[in-house]
Structures are given as C-alpha cells and as structure tokens.
ROGU-465432 format. One record per residue (C-alpha): residue number from 1; residue in three letters; y, z, x. Coordinates in nm, 3 decimals. Layout:
<atom seq="NUM" type="ALA" py="Y" pz="Z" px="X"/>
...
// end
This chain:
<atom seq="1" type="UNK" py="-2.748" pz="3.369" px="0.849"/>
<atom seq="2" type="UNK" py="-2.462" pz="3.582" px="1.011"/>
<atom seq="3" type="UNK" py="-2.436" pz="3.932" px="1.021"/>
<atom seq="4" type="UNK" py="-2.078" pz="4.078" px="1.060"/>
<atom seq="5" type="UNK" py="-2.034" pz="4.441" px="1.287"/>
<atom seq="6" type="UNK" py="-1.655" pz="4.578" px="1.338"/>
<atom seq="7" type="UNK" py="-1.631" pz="4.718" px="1.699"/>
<atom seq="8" type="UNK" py="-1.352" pz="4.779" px="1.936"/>
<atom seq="9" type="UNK" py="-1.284" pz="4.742" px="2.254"/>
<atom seq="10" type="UNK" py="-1.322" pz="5.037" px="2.528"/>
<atom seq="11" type="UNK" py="-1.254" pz="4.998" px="2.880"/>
<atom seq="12" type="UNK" py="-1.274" pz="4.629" px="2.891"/>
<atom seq="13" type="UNK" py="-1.669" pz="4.671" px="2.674"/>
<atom seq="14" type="UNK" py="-1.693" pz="4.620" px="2.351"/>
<atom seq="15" type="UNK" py="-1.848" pz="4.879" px="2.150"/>
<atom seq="16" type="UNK" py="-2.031" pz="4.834" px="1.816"/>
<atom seq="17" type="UNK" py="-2.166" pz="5.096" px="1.610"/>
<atom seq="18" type="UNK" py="-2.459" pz="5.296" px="1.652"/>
<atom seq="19" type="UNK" py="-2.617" pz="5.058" px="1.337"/>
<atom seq="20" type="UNK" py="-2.598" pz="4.727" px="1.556"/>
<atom seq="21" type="UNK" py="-2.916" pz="4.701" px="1.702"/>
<atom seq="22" type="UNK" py="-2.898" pz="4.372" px="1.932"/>
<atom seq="23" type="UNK" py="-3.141" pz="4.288" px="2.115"/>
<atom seq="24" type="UNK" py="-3.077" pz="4.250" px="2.511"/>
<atom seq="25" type="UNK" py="-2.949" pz="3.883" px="2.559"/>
<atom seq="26" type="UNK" py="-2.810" pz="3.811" px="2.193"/>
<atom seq="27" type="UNK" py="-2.541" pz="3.576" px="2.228"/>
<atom seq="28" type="UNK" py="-2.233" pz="3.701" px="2.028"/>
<atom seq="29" type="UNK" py="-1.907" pz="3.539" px="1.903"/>
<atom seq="30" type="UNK" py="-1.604" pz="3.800" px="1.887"/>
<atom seq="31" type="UNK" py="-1.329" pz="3.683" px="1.612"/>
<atom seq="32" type="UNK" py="-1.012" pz="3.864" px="1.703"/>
<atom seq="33" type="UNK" py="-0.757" pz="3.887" px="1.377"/>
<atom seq="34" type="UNK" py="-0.380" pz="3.772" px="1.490"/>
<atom seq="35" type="UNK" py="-0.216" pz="4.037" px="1.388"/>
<atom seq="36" type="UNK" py="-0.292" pz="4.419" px="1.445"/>
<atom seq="37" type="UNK" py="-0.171" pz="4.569" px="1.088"/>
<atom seq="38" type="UNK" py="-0.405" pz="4.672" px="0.802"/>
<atom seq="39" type="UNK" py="-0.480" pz="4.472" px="0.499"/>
<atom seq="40" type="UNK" py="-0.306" pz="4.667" px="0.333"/>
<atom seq="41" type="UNK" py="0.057" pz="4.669" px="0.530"/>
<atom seq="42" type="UNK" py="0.003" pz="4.250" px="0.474"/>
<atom seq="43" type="UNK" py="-0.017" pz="4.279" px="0.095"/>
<atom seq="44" type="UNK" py="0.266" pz="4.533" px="0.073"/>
<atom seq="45" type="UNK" py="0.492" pz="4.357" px="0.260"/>
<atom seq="46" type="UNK" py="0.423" pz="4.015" px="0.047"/>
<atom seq="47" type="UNK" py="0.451" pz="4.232" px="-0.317"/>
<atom seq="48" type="UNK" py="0.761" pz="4.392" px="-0.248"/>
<atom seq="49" type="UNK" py="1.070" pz="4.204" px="-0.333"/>
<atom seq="50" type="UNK" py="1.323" pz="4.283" px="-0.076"/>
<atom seq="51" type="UNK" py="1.604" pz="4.307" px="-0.306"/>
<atom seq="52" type="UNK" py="1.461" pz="4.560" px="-0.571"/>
<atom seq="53" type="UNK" py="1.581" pz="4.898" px="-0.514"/>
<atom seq="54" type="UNK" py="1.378" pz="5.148" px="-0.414"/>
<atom seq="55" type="UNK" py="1.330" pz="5.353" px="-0.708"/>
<atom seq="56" type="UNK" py="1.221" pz="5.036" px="-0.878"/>
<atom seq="57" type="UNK" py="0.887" pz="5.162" px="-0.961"/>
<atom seq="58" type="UNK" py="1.029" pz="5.477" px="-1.064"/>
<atom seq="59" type="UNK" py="1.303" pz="5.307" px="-1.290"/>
<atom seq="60" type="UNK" py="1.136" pz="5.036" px="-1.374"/>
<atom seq="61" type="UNK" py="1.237" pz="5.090" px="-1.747"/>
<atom seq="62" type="UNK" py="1.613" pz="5.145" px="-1.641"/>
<atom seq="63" type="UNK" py="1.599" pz="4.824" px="-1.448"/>
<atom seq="64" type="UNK" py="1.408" pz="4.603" px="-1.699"/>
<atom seq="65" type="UNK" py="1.502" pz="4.710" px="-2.038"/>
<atom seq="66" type="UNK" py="1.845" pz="4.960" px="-1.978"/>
<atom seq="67" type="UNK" py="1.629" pz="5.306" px="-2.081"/>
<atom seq="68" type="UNK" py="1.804" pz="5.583" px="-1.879"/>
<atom seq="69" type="UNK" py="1.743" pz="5.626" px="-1.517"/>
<atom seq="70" type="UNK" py="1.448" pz="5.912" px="-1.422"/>
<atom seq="71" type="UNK" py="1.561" pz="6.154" px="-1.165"/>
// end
C-alpha cells in the first residue's frame, strides 16, 4: 500500500505537511513531475486551437452558424 503526501522543497529539506506523520527512519521515494505548470495550464494549452480567434467562445454562434457577432 502507498500513501501519497505533496511537499516542497525548503532550503535543500523537504517539507511535508503537518498530516505526514513518518516515523524516524522511513525510507521515502520523491517523484518529481517534468514540468513545473499546473494541470490546468497543460489541458488549456492542448484544448485551445491555435487558430480560433479569441472571441471564439464568445462568438461561437457567429463563427459556427453566421448569427451576428456579440460585442
């Protein structure tokens, strides 16, 4: 069984939250992501199309089905 904490590092140490009781002498495998953005900044960079323009979401209508733009 594994049991997952999210710490970061301070001064060289790092530091889990106050929750992670370890005891002294637990051996400990740190899993450091590749890249330093969120989640989030991943997923919106993969959903966006790079050629919509930027009031697609706005205008999606406009774009889609020719309705009049939205200010």
């Amino acid at each position: 069984m594994f049991v997952s904490y999210k710490g970061k590092v301070q001064n060289g140490v790092v530091v889990l939250p106050p929750e992670a009781h370890l005891p002294e002498g637990t051996e400990v495998q740190v899993v450091v992501p590749e890249s330093t953005e969120s989640f989030l900044e991943g997923v919106l960079k993969l959903a966006r199309p790079r050629d919509w323009p930027e009031d697609f979401a706005l205008n999606h209508a406009h774009y889609v089905k020719g309705h009049p733009k939205k200010s």
